[in-house]
matplotlib code that plots the C-alpha trace (Angstrom):
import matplotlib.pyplot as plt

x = [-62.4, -60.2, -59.3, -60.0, -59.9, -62.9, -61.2, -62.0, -59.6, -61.8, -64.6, -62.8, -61.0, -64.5, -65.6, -62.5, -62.0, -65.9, -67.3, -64.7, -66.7, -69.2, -69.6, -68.5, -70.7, -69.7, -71.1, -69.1, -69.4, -69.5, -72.3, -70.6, -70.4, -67.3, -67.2, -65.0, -64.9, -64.8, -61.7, -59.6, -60.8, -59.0, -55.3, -55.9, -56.9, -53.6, -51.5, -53.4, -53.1, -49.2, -48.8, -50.1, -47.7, -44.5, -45.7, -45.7, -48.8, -48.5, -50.9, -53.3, -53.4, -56.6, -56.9, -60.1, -61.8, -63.6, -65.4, -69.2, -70.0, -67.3, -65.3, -61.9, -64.0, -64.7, -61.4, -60.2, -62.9, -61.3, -57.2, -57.1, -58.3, -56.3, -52.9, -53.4, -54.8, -58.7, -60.7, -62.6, -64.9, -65.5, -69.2, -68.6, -71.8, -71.1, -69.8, -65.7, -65.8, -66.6, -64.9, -61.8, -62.7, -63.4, -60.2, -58.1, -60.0, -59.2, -56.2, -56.3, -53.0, -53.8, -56.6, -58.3, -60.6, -62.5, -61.3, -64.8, -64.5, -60.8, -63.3, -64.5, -61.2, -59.9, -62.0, -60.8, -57.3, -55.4, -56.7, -56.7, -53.5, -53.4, -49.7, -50.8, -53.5, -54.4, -56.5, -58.9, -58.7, -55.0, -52.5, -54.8, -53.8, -50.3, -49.8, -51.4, -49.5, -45.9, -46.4, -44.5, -46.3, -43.0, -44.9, -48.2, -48.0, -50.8, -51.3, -51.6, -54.5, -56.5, -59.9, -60.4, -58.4, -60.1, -61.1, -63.2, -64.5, -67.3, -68.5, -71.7, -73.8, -73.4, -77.1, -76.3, -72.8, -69.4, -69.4, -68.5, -66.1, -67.1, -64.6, -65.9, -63.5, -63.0, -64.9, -67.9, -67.8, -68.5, -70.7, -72.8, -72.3, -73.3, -76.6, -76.9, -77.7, -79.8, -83.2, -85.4, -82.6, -82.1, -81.5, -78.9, -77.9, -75.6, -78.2, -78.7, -78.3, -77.3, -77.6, -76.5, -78.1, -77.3, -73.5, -70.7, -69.6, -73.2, -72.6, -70.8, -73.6, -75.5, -72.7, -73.6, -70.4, -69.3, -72.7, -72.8, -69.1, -69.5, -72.2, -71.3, -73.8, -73.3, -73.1, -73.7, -72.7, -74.6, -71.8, -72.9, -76.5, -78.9, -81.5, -84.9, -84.3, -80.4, -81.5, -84.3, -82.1, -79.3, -82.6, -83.9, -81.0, -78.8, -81.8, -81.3, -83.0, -82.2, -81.7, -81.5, -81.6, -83.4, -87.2, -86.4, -84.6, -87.4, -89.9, -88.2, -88.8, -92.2, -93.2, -91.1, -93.0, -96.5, -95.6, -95.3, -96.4, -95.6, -92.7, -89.8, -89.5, -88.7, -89.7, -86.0, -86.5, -87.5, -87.6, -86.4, -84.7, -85.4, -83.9, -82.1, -85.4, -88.9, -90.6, -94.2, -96.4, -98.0, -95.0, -94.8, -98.5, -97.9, -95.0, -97.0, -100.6, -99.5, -96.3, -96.1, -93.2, -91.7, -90.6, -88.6, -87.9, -85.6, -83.6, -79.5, -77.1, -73.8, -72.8, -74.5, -72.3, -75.6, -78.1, -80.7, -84.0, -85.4, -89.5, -90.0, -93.8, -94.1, -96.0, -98.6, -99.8, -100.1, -103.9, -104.2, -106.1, -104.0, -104.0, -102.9, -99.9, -99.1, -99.0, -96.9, -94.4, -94.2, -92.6, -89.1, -89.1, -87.7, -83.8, -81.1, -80.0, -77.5, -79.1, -81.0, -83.4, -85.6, -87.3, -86.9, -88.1, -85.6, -84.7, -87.2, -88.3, -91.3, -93.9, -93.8, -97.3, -97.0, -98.0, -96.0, -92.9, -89.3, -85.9, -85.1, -81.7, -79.5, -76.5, -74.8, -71.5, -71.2, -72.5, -69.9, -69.3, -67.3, -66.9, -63.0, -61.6, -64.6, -65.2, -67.6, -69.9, -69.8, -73.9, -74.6, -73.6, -75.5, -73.8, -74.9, -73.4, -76.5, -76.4, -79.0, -79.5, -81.5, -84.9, -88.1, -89.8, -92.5, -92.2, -95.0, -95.8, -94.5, -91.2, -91.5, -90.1, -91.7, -89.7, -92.1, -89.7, -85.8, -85.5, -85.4, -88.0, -90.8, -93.6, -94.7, -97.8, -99.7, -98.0, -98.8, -96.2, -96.7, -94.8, -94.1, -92.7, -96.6, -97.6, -95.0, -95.8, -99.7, -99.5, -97.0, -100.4, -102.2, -101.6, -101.2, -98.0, -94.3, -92.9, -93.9, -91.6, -93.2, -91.5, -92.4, -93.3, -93.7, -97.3, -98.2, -101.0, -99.4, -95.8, -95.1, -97.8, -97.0, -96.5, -96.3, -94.0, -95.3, -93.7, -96.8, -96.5, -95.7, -98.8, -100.5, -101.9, -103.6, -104.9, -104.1, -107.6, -107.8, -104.8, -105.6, -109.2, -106.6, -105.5, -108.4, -109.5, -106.5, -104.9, -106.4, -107.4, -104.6, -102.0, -103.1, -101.2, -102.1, -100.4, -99.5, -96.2, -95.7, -92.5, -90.6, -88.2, -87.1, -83.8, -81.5, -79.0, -75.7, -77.4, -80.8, -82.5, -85.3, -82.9, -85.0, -83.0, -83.2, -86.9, -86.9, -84.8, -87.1, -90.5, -89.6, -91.7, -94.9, -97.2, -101.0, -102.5, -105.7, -105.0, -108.4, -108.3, -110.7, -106.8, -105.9, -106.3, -109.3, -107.8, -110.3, -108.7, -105.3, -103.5, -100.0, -99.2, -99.1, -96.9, -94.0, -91.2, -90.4]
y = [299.6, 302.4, 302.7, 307.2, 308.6, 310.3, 313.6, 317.0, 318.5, 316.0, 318.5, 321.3, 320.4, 320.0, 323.5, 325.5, 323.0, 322.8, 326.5, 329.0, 332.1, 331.3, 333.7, 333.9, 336.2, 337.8, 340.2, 342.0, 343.6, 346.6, 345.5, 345.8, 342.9, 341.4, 339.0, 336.0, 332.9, 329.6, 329.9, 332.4, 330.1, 327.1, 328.4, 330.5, 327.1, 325.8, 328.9, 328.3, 325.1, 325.5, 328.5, 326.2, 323.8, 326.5, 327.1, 323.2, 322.1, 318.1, 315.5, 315.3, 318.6, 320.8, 324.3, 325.9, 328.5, 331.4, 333.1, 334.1, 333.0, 334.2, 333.3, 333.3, 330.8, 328.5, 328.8, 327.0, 324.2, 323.1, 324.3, 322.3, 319.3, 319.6, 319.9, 316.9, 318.6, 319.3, 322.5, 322.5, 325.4, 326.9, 328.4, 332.3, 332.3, 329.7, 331.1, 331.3, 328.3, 326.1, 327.7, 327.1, 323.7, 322.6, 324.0, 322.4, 318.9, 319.3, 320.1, 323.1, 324.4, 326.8, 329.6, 331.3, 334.2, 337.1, 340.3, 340.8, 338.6, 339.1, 340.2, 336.6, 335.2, 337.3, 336.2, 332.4, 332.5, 332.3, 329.4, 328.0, 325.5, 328.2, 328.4, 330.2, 333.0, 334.2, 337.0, 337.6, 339.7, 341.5, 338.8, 336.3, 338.0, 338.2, 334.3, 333.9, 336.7, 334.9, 331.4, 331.3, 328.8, 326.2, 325.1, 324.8, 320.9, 318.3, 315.9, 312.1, 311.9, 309.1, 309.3, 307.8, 310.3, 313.1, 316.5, 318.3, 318.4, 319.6, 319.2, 318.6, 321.4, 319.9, 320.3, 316.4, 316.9, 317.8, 319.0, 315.9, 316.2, 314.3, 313.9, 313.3, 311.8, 312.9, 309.7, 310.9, 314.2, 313.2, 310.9, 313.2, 315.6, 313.4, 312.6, 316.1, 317.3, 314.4, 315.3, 313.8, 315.1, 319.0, 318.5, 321.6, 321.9, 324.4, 326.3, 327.5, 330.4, 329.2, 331.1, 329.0, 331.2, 328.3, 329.3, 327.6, 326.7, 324.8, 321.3, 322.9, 324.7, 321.6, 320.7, 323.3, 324.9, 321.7, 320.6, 324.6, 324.2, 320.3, 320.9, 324.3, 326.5, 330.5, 330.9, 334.1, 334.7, 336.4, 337.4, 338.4, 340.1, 337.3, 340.1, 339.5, 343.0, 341.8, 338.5, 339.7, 342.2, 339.5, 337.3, 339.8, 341.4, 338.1, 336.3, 333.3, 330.0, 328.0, 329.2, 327.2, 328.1, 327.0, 328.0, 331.1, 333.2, 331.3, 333.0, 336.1, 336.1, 334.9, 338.3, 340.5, 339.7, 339.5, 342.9, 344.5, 342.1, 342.5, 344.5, 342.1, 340.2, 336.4, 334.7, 333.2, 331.6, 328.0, 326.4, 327.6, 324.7, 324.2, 322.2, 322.2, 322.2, 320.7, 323.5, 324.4, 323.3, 327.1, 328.5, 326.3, 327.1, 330.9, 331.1, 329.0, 330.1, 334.1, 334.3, 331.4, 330.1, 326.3, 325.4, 322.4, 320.2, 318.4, 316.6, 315.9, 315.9, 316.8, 313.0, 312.6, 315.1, 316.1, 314.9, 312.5, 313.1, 315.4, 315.8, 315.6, 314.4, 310.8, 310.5, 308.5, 311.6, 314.3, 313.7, 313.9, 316.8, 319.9, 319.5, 315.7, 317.1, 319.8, 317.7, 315.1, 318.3, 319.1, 315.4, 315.3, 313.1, 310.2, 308.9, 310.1, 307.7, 305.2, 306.2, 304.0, 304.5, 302.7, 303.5, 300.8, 300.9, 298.7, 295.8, 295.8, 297.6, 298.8, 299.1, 301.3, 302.5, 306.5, 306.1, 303.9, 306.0, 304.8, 306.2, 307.1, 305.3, 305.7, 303.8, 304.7, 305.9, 309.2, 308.8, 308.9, 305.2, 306.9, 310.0, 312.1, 310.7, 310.2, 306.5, 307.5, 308.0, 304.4, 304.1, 306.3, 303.3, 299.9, 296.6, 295.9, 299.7, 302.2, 305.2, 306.2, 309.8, 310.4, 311.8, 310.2, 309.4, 307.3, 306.2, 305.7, 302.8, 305.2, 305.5, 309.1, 310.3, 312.2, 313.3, 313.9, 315.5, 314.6, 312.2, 314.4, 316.6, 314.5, 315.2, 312.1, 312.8, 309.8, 307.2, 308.7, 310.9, 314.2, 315.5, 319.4, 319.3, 318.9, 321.2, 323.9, 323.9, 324.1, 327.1, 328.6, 328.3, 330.4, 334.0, 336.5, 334.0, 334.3, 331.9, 329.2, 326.3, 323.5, 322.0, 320.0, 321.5, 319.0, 317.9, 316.4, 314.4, 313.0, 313.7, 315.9, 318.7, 320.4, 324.5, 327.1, 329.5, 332.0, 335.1, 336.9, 339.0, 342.7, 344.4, 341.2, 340.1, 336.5, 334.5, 331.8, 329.9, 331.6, 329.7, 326.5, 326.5, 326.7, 323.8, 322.0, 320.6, 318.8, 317.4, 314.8, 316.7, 315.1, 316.5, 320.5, 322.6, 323.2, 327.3, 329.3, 332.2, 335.0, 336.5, 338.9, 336.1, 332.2, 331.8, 330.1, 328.0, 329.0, 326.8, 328.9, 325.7, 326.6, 326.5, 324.5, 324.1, 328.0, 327.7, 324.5, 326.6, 329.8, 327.2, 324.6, 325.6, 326.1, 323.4, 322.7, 325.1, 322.6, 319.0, 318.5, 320.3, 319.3, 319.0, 315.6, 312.4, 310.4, 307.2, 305.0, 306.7, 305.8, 302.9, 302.2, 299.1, 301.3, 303.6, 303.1, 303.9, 302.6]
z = [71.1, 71.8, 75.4, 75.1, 78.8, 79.7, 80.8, 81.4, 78.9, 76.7, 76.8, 76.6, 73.3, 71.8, 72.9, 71.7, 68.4, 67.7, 69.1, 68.9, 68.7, 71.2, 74.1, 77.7, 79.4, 83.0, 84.9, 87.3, 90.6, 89.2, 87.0, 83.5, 80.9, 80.7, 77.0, 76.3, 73.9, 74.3, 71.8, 74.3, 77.3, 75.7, 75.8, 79.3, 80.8, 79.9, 81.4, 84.3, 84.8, 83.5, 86.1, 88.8, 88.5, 88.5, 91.8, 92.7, 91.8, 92.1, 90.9, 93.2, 95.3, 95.6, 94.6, 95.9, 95.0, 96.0, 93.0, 91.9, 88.5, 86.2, 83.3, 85.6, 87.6, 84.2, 83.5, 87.0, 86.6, 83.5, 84.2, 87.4, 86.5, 82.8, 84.9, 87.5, 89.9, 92.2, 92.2, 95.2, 95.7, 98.1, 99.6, 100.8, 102.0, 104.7, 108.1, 108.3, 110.8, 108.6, 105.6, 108.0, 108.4, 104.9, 103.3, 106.0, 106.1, 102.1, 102.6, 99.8, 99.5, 96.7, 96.5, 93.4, 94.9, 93.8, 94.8, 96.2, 98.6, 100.2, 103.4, 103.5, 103.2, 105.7, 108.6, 108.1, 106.4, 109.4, 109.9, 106.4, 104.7, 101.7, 100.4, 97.6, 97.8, 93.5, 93.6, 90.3, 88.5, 88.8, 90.5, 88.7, 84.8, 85.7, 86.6, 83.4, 81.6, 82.9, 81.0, 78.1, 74.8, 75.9, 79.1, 77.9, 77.7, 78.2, 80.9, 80.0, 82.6, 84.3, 83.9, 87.1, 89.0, 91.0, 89.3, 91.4, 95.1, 96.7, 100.2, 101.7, 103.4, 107.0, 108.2, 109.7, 111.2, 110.2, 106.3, 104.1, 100.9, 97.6, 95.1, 91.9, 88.6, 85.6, 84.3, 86.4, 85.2, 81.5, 82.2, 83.8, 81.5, 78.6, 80.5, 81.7, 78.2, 77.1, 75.4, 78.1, 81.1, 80.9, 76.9, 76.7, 72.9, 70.8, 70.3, 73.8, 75.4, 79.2, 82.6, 86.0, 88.6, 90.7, 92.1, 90.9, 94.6, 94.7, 93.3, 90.7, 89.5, 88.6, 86.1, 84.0, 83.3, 82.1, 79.5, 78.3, 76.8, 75.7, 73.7, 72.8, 73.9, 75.0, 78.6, 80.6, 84.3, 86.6, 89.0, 92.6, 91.6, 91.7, 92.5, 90.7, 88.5, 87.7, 86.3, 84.3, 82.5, 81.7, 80.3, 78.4, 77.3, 76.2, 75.0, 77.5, 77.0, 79.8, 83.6, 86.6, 90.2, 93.6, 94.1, 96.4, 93.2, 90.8, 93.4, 93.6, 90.2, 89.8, 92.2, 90.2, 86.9, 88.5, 89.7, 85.9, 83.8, 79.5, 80.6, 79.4, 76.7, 77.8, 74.7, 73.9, 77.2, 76.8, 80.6, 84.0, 86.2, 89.6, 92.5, 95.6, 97.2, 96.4, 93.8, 94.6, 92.5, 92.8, 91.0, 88.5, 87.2, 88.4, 85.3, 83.0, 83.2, 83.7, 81.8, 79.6, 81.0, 81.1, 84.9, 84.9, 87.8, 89.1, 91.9, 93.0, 95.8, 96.4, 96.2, 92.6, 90.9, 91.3, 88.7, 90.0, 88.0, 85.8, 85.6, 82.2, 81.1, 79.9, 76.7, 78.3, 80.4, 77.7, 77.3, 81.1, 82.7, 83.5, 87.3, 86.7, 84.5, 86.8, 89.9, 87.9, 86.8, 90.8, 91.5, 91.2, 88.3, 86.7, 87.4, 85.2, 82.2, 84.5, 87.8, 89.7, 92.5, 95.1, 98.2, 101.1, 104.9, 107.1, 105.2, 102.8, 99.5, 99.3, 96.6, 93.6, 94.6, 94.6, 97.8, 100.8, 101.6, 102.3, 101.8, 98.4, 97.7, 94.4, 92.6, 89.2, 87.9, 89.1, 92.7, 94.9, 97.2, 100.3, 101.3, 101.7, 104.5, 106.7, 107.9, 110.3, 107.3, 105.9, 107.6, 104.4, 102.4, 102.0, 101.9, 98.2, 96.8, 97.2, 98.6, 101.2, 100.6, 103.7, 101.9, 102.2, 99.0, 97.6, 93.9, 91.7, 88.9, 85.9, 87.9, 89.2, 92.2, 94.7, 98.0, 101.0, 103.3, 104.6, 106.7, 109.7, 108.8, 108.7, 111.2, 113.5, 114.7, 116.9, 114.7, 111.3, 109.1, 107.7, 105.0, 105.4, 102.0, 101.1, 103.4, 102.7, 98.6, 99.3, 101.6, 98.8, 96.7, 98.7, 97.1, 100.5, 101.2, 99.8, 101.4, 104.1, 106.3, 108.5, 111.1, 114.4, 117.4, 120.9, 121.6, 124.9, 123.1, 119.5, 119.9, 117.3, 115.7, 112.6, 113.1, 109.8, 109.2, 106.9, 105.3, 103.6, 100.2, 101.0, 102.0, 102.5, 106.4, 106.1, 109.1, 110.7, 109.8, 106.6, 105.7, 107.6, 105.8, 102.3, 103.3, 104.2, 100.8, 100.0, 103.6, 105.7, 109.3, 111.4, 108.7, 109.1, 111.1, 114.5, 114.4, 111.9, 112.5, 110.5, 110.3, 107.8, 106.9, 107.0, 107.6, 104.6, 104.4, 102.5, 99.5, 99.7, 101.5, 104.7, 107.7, 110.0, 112.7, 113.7, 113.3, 115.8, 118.4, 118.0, 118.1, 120.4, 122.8, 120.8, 121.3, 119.9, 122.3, 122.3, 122.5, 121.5, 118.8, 115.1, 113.1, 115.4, 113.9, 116.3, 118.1, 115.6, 112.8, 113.2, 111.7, 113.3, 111.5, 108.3, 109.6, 106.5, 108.6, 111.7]

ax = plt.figure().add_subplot(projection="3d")
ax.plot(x, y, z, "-o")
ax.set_aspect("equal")
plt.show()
């Protein structure tokens, strides 16, 4: 067999040879529709990458990034990488801290950024390793506008050296870098767009809500051109009215983004129902965060919309599992199918996953939880330069990811909570994954957290945070009786909060850490109360993690 290098430029060779006239579609700050081909993006990849390397690019070095979803931002995902070098992106959202710490820990010694966002840069750049600051559009044109055809030559590249980096969101510690290959970046890719994955195809209109500086927008960017499909970029306005516009108005098939823009959404449409037309749009991904099985019937049973789930991290390039239907459970009933859509789904072709408690796996039951734990060729096996990581690593090359799941007989995945957020209540474990999607089915509530609150009796009690639906006032029982029906007593919450908002994390994920400091002193105000578990009831020796 021929020994061809999975590479980047790889990928991009198909999409300018293949799908020349297929659109580019930006949206810029100012709102207007900026349009590019996959044919133009092929050669300006090449001055860039040809531009970088006048100004001493070497094999090797990181170029980060600080862009919304653009073309110019395409464009430095595949240049980099084509000319030896690392696009790292970079999160604006995060606070300049830890921007300051990422790019010098990366040791990025070039910068693509947006004009946009020069205010962001400025509150960390002094602090920052840049030598070279491009700024998109104007300095950014003229780099590209001073390569002549001479230099535009083409790497002999490894496809086992880095192309891209992202770091983790550091809600356990320091922010951790990941860099992924170029072999792993196929590879995903390939999967990425298989039928029973997220089964992107030419003839798809793409929109990555998700942010190109988060896990490289699910490897979107990268699928859309290999297979040839039209992308459009949502820029900065991820606002429930922007997005619909873009759908309607570039007849998009495929979108994906985390539950709080798919809820967003969800409201906007209930709130003028018939008023767009959405019927190019085949399936809305989901992930970053579990999606409540609430919103996925509120989009199919009011608006005939597909909601597909699924799960990654940051060390997975990120695709873990897609939760696609088996055959087997098309004849079940509708609740049975819509629960099974709510799981995060079965393991990527070449992914592999288990669920073990200590030393030991633990039964593919549905039911006994352990920590879900992956291998395959594009999950990353160390982290950039961190050592004091290697715990994150098992002896036998499987990466502990840190979320509790339970997986059951037909081989999907369900996470109950991260590791640190589960609720231990007199022994027993409480998701607040659970508990956050059922309250997000009760229809006075937007959005809802759980976290753990001290209890002098069991430890731990479970406490809701709830942000109700404007003009909406429910009550503390009326939303504990909601959840009644479908939670043992012991798992209810013992208080329920309302509050305008829930703070996010710079990836859109339930901050609960501000939620703990604001909360910590809330305790069950009854320590007899109905919701605890009775001392005959409880079962320590099942208790699945120790």
């Amino acid at each position: 067999m021929m020994g061809t290098q999975l590479t980047v430029p790889l990928m991009l060779r198909r999409a300018e040879t293949l799908f020349p006239a297929k659109e580019v579609v930006s949206r810029r700050p100012d709102r207007s529709l900026d349009r590019t081909t996959y044919g133009e993006l092929g050669p300006r990849t090449r001055r860039l990458g040809a531009a970088l390397r006048g100004l001493g690019l070497c094999r090797g070095d990181r170029v980060a990034t600080l862009c919304w979803n653009q073309a110019e931002h395409l464009e430095t995902y595949v240049g980099v990488p084509a000319a030896g070098g690392v696009v790292h992106t970079l999160n604006p959202r995060l606070h300049p801290d830890e921007l300051a710490y990422i790019a010098s820990h990366a040791g990025d010694r070039f910068l693509v950024v947006d004009e946009v966002l020069l205010p962001v840069l400025d509150r960390f750049r002094e602090r920052a390793p840049f030598e070279h600051v491009i700024v998109v559009p104007e300095a950014y044109e003229a780099l590209l506008a001073g390569v002549g055809d001479d230099a535009l030559e083409e790497l002999d590249l490894s496809e086992d050296e880095a192309a891209a980096m992202c770091y983790t969101s550091g809600t356990t510690g320091r922010p951790k870098g990941v860099l992924y290959s170029h072999r792993a970046l196929v590879l995903h890719t390939l999967a990425s767009a298989a039928a029973d994955m997220l089964g992107v195809r030419e003839r798809d209109v793409v929109l990555p809500v998700v942010p190109m500086f988060h896990a490289n927008a699910w490897g979107l960017p990268f699928t859309a051109a290999f297979v040839g499909a039209k992308l459009v970029f949502p820029g900065p306005h991820l606002d429930p009215e922007s997005l619909l516009e873009l759908m309607e108005g570039e007849r998009v098939t495929f979108a994906a983004g985390v539950p709080t823009i798919w809820l967003g959404l969800l409201q906007a449409l209930d709130e003028a129902p018939g008023t767009r037309d959405l019927s190019a749009l085949r399936a809305l991904l989901v992930g970053g965060s579990a999606a409540p099985e609430a919103m996925i019937r509120g989009y199919e049973e009011r608006h005939g919309l597909t909601v597909l789930h699924a799960w990654g991290m940051t060390e997975m390039t990120p695709l873990g599992t897609v939760s696609h239907l088996r055959s087997e459970l098309g004849d079940e009933p509708a609740d049975a199918r819509y629960r099974c859509r709510a799981k995060q789904g079965l393991p990527a072709p070449l992914v592999e996953v288990r669920a073990r408690s200590g030393d030991r796996a633990v039964p593919r039951d549905g039911e006994t939880m352990g920590e879900l734990e992956v291998r395959g060729p594009w999950v990353a096996r160390g982290y950039y330069e961190a050592p004091d990581a290697d715990d994150r690593f098992t002896d036998d090359g499987w990466f502990r990811t840190g979320d509790i799941c339970t997986i059951d007989p037909l081989g999907y995945v369900e996470i109950q909570d991260r590791a640190k957020d589960l609720i231990k209540s007199g022994g027993e474990w409480i998701s607040s994954v659970a508990l956050e999607n059922a309250l997000m089915g009760h229809p006075a509530v937007l959005e809802a957290a759980v976290i753990a609150v001290p209890d002098p009796k069991w430890q731990e009690r479970p406490l809701a945070v709830v942000v109700p639906k404007p003009g909406a006032e429910p009550g503390a029982e009326e939303l504990i009786d909601f959840l009644r029906p479908q939670f043992a007593p012991f798992c209810l919450p013992d208080r329920v909060e309302l509050v305008d908002e829930i703070p996010k994390t710079a990836a859109g994920k339930f901050r609960k850490t501000a939620l703990r400091e604001r909360f910590a002193s809330a305790q069950s105000t009854d320590p007899d109360s109905t919701n605890d578990l009775p001392d005959d009831a409880r079962a320590p020796d099942r208790t699945p993690l120790a």
